[in-house]
N, C-alpha and C positions, 0 to 999 in steps of 0.2 A: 799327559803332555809334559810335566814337567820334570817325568823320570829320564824323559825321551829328548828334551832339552838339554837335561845333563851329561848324557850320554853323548850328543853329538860333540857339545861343547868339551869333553874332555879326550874323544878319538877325533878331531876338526880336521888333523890328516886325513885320515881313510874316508871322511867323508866331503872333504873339497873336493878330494879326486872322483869322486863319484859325479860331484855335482858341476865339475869340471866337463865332464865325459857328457854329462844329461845336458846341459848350455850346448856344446857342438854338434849333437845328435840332434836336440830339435830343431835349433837353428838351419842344420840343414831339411829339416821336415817343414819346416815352417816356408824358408824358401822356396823348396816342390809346390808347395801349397800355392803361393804366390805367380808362380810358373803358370799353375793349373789354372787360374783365374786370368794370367793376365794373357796365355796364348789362344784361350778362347774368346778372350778380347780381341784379340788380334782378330780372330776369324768371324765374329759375329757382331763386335758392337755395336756397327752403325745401325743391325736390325734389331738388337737388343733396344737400344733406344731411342727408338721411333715410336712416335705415339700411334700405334695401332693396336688392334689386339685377335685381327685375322687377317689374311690375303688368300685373293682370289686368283689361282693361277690356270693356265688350259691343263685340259684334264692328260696330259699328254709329259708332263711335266717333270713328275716323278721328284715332284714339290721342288725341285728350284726355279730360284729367281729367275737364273740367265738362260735357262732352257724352255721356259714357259713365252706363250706368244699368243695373245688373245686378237680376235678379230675384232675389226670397227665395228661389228653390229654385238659380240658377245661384249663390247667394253661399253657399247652404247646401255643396254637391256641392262644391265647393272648398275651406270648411272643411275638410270631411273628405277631401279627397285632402293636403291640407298639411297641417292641424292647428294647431301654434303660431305657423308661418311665416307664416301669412296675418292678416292684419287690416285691416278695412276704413276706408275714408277717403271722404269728403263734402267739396266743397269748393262756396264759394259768397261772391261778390262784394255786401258791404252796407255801410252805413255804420254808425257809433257816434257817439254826442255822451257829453259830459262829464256836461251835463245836458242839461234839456229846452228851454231855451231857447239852448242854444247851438250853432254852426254843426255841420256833418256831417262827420266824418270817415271817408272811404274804409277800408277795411277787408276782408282775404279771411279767412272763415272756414276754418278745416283742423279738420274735426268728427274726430274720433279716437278711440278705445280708450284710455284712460290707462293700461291697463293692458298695452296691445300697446308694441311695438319704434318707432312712428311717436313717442312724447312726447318732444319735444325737452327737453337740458337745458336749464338756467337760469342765467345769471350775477347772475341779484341775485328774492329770494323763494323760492319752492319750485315743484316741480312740478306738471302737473299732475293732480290725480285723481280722484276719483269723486263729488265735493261736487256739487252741484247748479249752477249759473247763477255758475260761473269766468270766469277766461280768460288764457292767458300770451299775449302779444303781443310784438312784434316791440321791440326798441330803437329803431325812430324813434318810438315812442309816448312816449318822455318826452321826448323836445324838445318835444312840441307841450303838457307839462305834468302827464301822468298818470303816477304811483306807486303802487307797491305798496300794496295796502289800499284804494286807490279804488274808486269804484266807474263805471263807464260804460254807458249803455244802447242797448241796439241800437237804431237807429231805428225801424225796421220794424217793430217789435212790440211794443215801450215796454218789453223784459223788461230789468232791471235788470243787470249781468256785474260781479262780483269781482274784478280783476287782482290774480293772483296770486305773480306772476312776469313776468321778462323773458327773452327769450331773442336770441340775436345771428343776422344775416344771414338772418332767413324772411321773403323777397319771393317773391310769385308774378305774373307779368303788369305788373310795376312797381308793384302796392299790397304795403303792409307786412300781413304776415298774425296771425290772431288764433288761438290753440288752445281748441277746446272741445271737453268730450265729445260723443260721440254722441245720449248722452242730452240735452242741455243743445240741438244743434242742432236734435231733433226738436220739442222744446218752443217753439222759434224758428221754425219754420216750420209750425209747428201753429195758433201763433198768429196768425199770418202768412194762411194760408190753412186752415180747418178743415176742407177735404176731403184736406187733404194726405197723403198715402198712403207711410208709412217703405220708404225704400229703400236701396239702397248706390252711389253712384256710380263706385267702383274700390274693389279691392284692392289691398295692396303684399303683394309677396312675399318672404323671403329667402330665400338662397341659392338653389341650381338650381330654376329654371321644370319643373313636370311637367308632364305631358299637359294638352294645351286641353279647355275644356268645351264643349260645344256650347252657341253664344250668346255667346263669348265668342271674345277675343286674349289672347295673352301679347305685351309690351311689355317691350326692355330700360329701363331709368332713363334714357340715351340718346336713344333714340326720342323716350320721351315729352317730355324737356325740347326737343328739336329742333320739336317739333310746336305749343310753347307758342308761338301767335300774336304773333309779331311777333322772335320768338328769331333765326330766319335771319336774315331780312332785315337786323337791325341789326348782328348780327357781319361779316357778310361787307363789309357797304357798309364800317364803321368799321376794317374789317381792309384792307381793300384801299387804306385813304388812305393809313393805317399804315402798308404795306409801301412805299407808292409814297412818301411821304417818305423812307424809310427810303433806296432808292435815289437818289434827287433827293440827299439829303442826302450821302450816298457819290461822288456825279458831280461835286457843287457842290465840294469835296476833290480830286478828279481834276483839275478845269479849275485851280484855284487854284496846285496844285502846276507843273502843265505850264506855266501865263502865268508864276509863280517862275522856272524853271529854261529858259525862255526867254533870262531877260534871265542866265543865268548861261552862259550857254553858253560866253563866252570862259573861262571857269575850267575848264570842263570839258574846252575842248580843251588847255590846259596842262597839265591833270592826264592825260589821256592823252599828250601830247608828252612826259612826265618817266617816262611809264612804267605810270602807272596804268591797271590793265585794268577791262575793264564790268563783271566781275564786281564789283569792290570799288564803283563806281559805281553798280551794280544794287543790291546791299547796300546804301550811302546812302540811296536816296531810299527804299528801302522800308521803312528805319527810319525814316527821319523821318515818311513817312506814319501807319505803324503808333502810332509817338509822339501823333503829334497825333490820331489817331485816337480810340486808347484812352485817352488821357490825356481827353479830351472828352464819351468817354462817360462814363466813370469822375462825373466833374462831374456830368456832367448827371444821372444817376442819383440823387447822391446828395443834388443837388436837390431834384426830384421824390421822392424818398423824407421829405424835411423838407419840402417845401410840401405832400405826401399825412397829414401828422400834424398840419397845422392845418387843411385840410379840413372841414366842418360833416359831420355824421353823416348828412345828406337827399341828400348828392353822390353820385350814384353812380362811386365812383370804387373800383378794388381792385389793389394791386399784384400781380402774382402773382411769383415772383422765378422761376421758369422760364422765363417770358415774358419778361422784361426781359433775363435771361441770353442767349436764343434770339435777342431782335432786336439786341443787344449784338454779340454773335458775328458776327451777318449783315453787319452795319454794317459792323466792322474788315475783313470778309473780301471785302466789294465796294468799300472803300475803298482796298482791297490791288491789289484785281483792275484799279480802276480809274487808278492809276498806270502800268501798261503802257506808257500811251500815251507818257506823261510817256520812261519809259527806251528807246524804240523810238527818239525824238526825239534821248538824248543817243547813243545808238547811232549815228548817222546824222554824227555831228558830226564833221568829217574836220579832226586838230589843224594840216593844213599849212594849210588855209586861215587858217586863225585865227592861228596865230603870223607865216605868211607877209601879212596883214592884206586879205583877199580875205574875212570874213567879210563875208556879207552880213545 
């Protein structure tokens, strides 16, 4: 460590710019990451954090929410095999305005039980409950200028909604989502269409799933977020750039170190003509790797962790620090791996040539 100390501190050029190049490259890895976390936020949160841990959808379903549609008798027979555990949920894509003459705003309804396990808390208002024509909504709804006490109306039906509250992270499908009772939805789509016929489009379950009913699946939380249209596809494409910088970015460190320790060779063959073995050698360059490694993540993180706090609240952006720690780790340990080549090279280095002046 402390050959490898010296060394840095006396080429600090060639190796700022290294460490220059390692700060921009993960930073933007680290960002992707962020990305990756926070667009499947977008798309699943509000069922991410719902206190459930299965739902029961018609077997016809092909596990989503908004296409599943259970009968009064398959919601009833499930009441009463779970009892408290179950409570049903309605979900539906519509817009709200401020008022009547002003633009549309996107909006997913989450019709609910105020009284069941699904009512999210609130950081700013109250919850919600059994009032007629509410609504808690999502935190991107006061960016766009609506507070507690307003009132906004659906479009669809001119029926007037209360906001009553705020609640954080409920996206489903990349729209910010709105809470209202069951009651207050039926009245929405009553108006909406008056042959409208009340039904339940899923239930959440907690703890252990019993027996299926006929007409029906049991669904983990899992499943169902997996199955939310358009969920895969964006994880895996935005995870795979991710890792492949990640690597790119650990190789780009491999080449830098090897062209370095090219042009050092004749020290290297001095330092073994005076006695130095590869081991203490092999030691060096893997500290100094490891250094500029970590030293860069470290940066780069803590970056991205200060550009992720002035961020606007519509970004979908979410750190998760498991994930950061996980490609953190991966980094330093392919950027280890990828020095190899670097000490195979100083291995090779035979000191008679070099002090006898036969280096080529």
């Amino acid at each position: 460590m402390r050959l490898a100390w010296k060394d840095l501190k006396y080429n600090w050029k060639k190796y700022l710019l290294v460490e220059i190049i390692v700060v921009l490259m993960m930073f933007m890895v680290l960002f992707l990451s962020g990305l990756v976390k926070g667009l499947g936020s977008a798309v699943s949160s509000s069922v991410e954090h719902m206190d459930a841990d299965a739902f029961l959808l018609s077997d016809d379903s092909e596990k989503l929410l908004t296409v599943s549609n259970l009968t009064a008798d398959e919601f009833k027979t499930a009441q009463d095999e779970y009892n408290s555990r179950i409570t049903p949920i309605d979900i539906q894509r519509m817009y709200l305005q401020k008022d009547k003459d002003s633009d549309k705003i996107d909006v997913t309804y989450f019709a609910i039980d105020p009284e069941g396990f699904l009512n999210p808390a609130v950081y700013q208002g109250q919850k919600l409950d059994n009032e007629a024509n509410t609504i808690v909504l999502d935190d991107d709804y006061e960016s766009k200028g609506i507070g507690v006490g307003d009132t906004v109306i659906d479009a669809a039906s001119g029926i007037s909604l209360k906001v009553v509250g705020f609640t954080k992270d409920a996206m489903y499908g990349h729209v910010s989502v709105g809470y209202i009772s069951t009651d207050t939805y039926t009245s929405i789509m009553k108006e909406v269409n008056p042959m409208y016929q009340e039904s339940v489009h899923a239930a959440a379950i907690q703890g252990e799933a019993g027996k299926e009913i006929d007409g029906t699946q049991l669904y983990s939380k899992q499943e169902i977020i997996k199955a939310i249209p358009g969920y895969q596809a964006e994880q895996m494409t935005i995870t795979m750039v991710e890792w492949l910088l990640v690597v790119i970015t650990a190789l780009i460190i491999g080449i830098f170190f090897f062209v370095i320790n090219l042009q050092k060779e004749k020290e290297y063959g001095v330092l073994k003509a005076i006695g130095t073995g590869m081991g203490s050698l092999a030691s060096m360059i893997l500290c100094q790797v490891f250094l500029i490694a970590a030293c860069g993540a470290v940066i780069a993180a803590c970056l991205v962790y200060v550009m992720s706090a002035a961020l606007p609240a519509t970004m979908p952006f979410t750190l998760d620090g498991l994930q950061v720690a996980v490609v953190l780790c991966a980094f330093v340990l392919i950027s280890i791996t990828g020095s190899l080549a670097t000490m195979l090279r100083v291995s090779r280095i035979d000191p008679a040539q070099i002090i006898g002046g036969d280096f080529q």
